[in-house]
N, C-alpha and C positions, 0 to 999 in steps of 0.2 A: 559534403563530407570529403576529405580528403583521399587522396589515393595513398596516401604516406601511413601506415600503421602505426599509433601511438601504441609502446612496448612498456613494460614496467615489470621488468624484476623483483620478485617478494623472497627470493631465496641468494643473496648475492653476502660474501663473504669480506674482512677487512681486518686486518691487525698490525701491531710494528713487529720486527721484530724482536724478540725476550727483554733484550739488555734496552733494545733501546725506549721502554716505557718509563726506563730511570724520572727524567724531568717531569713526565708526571706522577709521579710517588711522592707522596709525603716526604719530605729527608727521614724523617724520623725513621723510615721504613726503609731505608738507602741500603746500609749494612746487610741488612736482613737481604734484601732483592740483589746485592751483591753477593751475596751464600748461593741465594735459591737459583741465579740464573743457569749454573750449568748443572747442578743439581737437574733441573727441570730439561734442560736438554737433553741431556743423557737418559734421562726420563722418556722422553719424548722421541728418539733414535732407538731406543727398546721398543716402545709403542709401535714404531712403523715398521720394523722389523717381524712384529712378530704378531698385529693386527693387522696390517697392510702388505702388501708385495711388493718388495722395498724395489724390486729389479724393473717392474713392471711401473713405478712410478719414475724413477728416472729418467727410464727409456720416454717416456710421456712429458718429463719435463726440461728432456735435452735439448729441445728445439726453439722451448719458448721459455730461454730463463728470463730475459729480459723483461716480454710481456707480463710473466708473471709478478714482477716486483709491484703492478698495481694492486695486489693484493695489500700497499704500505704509499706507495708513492703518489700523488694527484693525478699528476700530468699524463702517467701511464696509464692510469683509470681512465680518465675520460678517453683517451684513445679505446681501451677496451671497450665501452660503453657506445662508443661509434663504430668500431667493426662489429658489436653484436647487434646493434639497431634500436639500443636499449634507451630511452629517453629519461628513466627513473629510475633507481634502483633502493629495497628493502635491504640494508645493513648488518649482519650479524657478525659478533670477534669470530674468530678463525681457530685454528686447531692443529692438527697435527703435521697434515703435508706440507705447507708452509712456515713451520714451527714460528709462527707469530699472533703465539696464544697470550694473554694478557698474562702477567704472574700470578702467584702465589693464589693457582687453582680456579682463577677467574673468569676464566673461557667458556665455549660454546660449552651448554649444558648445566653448571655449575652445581654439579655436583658436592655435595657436602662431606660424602665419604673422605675422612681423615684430614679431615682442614680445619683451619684454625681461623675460627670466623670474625677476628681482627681483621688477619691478614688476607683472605680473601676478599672484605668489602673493599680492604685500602688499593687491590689487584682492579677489583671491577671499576673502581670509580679512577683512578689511573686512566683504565681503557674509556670510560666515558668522557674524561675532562678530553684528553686525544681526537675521542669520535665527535664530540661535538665540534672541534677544531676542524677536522673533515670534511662534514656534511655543512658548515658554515662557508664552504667557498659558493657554494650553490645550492640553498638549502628545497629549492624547488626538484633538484634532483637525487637527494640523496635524503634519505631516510634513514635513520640510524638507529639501532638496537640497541638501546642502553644495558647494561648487565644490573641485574637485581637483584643478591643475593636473601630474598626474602624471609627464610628459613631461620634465622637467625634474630631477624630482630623487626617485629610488625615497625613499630615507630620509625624505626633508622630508616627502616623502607618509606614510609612515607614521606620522610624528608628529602629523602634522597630523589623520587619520585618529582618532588619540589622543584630539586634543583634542575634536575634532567628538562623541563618544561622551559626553565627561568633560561636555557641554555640553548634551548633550539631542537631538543631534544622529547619526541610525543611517541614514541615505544619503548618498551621492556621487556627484558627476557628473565624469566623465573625461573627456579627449578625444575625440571622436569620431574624426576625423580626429588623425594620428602626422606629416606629410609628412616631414621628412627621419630621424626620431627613428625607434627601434625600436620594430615594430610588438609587437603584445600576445602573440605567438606566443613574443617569447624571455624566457631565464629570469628576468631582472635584476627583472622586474616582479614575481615570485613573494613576496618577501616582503608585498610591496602586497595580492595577494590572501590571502593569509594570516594579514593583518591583518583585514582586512574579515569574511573567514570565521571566525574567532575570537572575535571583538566582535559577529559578526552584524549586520555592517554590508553593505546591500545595493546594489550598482553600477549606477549609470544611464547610457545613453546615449538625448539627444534627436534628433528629426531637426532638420534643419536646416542645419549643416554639408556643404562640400562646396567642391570646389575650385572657389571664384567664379572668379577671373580666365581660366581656360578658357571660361566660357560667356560672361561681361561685360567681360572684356579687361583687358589686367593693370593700365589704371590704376584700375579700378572700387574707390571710388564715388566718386573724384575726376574722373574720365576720362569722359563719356557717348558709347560705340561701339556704340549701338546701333544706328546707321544701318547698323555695318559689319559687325556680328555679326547679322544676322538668326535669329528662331528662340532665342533664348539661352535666354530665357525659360523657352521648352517644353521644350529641353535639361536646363532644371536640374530642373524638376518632373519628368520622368522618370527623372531618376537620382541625387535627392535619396537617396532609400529606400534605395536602394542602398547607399549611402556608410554608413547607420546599420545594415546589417546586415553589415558590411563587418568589425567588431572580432568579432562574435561567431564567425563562419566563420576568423577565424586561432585565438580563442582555443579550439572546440571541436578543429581539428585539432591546434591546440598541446600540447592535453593538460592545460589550466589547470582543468576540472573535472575531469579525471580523478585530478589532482594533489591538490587541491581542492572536493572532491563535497559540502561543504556552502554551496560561496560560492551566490549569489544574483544575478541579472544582468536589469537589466529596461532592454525594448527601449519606445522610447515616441515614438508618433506617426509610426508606419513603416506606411501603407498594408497594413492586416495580407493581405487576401486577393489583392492584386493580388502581394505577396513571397514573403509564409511558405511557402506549399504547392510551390511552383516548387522554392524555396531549399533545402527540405528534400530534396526529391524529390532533388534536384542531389548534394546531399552525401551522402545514401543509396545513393545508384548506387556515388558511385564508392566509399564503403567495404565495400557486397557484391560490386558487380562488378569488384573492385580486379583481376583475371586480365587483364579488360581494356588495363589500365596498366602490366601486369608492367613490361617493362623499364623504368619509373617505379623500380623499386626500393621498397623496405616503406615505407609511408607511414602505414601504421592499426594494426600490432601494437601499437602503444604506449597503442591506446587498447581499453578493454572493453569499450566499447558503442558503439553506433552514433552517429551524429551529431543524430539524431532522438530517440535514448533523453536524451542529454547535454540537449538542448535541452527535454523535458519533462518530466526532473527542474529542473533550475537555472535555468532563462528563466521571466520575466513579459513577456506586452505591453500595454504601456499602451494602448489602444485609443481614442486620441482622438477625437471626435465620433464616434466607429463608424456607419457607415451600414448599412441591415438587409441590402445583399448582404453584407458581411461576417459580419453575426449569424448570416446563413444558410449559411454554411461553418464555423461552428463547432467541427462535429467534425473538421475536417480540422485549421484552425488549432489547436485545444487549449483544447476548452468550460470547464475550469479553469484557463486560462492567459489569457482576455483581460479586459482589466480597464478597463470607461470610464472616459472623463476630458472635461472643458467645455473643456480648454484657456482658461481664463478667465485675462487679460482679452482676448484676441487675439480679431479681426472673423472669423476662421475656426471660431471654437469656438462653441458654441451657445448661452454667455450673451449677451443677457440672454432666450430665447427658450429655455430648458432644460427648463420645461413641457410648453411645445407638440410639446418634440424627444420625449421622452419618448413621448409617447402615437400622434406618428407615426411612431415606428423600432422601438416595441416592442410594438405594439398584435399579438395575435394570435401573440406568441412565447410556448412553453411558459413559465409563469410559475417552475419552479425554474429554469431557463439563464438568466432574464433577470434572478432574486434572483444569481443567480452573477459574469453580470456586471457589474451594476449597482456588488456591492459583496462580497458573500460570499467570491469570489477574492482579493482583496484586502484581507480581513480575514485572510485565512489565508497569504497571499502575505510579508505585512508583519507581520503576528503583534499586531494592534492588538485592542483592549479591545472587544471586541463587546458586554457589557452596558453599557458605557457609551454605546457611537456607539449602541446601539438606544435608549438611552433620548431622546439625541439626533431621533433618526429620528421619533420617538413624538410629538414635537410638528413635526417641519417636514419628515421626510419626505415623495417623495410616495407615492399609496393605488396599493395592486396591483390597480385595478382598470386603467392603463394597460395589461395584459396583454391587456385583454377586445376 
């Protein structure tokens, strides 16, 4: 076994930016993406202003503008990807810090809230036709997040689905959030997953999403109510997490793995130890103490196993920045189920300091659970080329001796 740690990223970020997804846009859509682009900017410089701290990201991105352009660039990237040690990286479009979020509403999250679900799919598939171009100089290291806007239209998804495969392209990121649409529980979506489970195409939801205008006020980010919304802030970081484990609790009661037992589902950048063990516990009860609920009427025959069993056969969690109390609840969360990620390029993920993280979050953890998490899980989670990312590893990995 190598001294070189094979590393893989499940939380790493990618977009152009705004204007420049034009060439891939429909023309048809040209005009239209010519209106929305600074529309959306200005959009977007609200957002950060008044959901982020706009001084405190600056100051954060004064030193490394350059680096950051591989958030868009190759050649930049893969330099990132060897000062972090990173021999694989999971792909998701980007957002606000980098304002190189796909257009017309197509970025991380995909939210349906007041979109016009034309122009959003023609936004996502923009960023897909792009991300496959991407993840096509080296497709052994880079895994890419196709955008999905499912909500909308079961079939289109499933073609789409299609194509993503025919292109190099084997994930998908759904809505997190459904608000008036059917949630994931009913059946209409089942060809969707049976696409996915077929092709072996594996489902992602990020955090992030979550119903803004309750906590920032319905004109947010045109509207600033923070004067009169106190607190919103701490309201949304409390029950962010929430919201992103919010599809997998309809879809394990639904019966979509049961239906389903080879789909694949990964939950990413969900505060694993302060959710997963509560959540589980929660959904366990009531499918043995279902006596409890009788006059509830049958709620569980339909399923074989337990909610716990569903979740560690068919769930990944992407474990972004993991902190070592979480490393240390491992066995509860599921020591083959969590899987780091730098979250790069965001001020919250550990680049450009992915080193330093290293040897203070995993110093003195058994050295297989931390080869497991590192990347091991996620070679096997994602089914990716393990003599190749090792040979990868073998010059820019970093050394097991962070263990010691």
């Amino acid at each position: 076994m190598s001294d070189k740690l094979l590393v893989v990223s499940t939380d790493c970020h990618a977009g152009l930016p705004i204007a420049d997804y034009k060439p891939y846009v429909e023309s048809k859509y040209h005009e239209m993406l010519d209106m929305a682009v600074p529309i959306t900017v200005d959009m977007l410089e609200k957002s950060e202003s008044m959901f982020l701290i706009k001084e405190i990201n600056d100051a954060w991105r004064a030193p490394i503008q350059q680096e950051l352009t591989g958030a868009w660039d190759y050649d930049e990237r893969v330099r990132m990807l060897a000062t972090d040690g990173i021999a694989c990286e999971v792909i998701f479009p980007d957002g606000i810090t980098e304002k190189n979020t796909p257009p017309f509403g197509a970025g991380l999250g995909l939210s349906p809230r007041d979109m016009v679900p034309e122009l959003q799919w023609a936004g996502a598939m923009a960023h897909n036709r792009w991300l496959a171009e991407l993840c096509a100089n080296d497709p052994a290291r880079h895994l890419g997040v196709a955008s999905i806007p499912l909500l909308w239209d079961v079939g289109q998804a499933v073609e789409a689905v299609r194509w993503c495969v025919d292109n190099g392209l084997r994930a998908v990121m759904i809505p997190t959030l459904w608000g008036e649409h059917d949630a994931y529980h009913h059946v209409k979506y089942d060809p969707f997953w049976e696409v996915c489970q077929d092709l072996g195409v594996i489902v992602h939801f990020h955090s992030g999403p979550a119903p803004h205008p309750e906590y920032f006020g319905k004109g947010f980010p045109v509207e600033d109510q923070r004067s009169e919304l106190p607190g919103a802030m701490g309201i949304y970081v409390s029950e962010v997490m929430w919201w992103l484990y919010r599809p997998l609790t309809f879809m394990i009661w639904g019966g979509v793995f049961e239906r389903f037992p080879r789909l694949k589902v990964m939950i990413v950048e969900g505060g694993t130890m302060f959710m997963l063990p509560s959540w589980l516990r929660l959904m366990d009860f009531q499918y043995h103490e279902g006596e409890i609920s009788a006059k509830l009427g049958d709620f569980k025959s339909h399923l074989s196993m337990s909610p716990s069993e569903y979740y560690q056969r068919n769930v990944g969690i992407g474990a972004s920045c993991v902190r070592r109390a979480d490393l240390d609840e491992r066995d509860t969360i599921g020591a083959d189920q969590i899987m780091w990620g730098s979250d790069f390029p965001h001020p919250e993920g550990t680049w450009p300091n992915t080193q330093a993280y290293y040897r203070e979050t995993f110093s003195g953890l058994p050295e297989d659970a931390g080869r497991k998490i590192l990347g091991d899980n996620a070679v096997a989670f994602y089914g990716l080329d393990r003599e190749r990312l090792q040979q990868v590893a073998d010059e820019i990995g970093p050394d097991k001796s962070i263990f010691n």
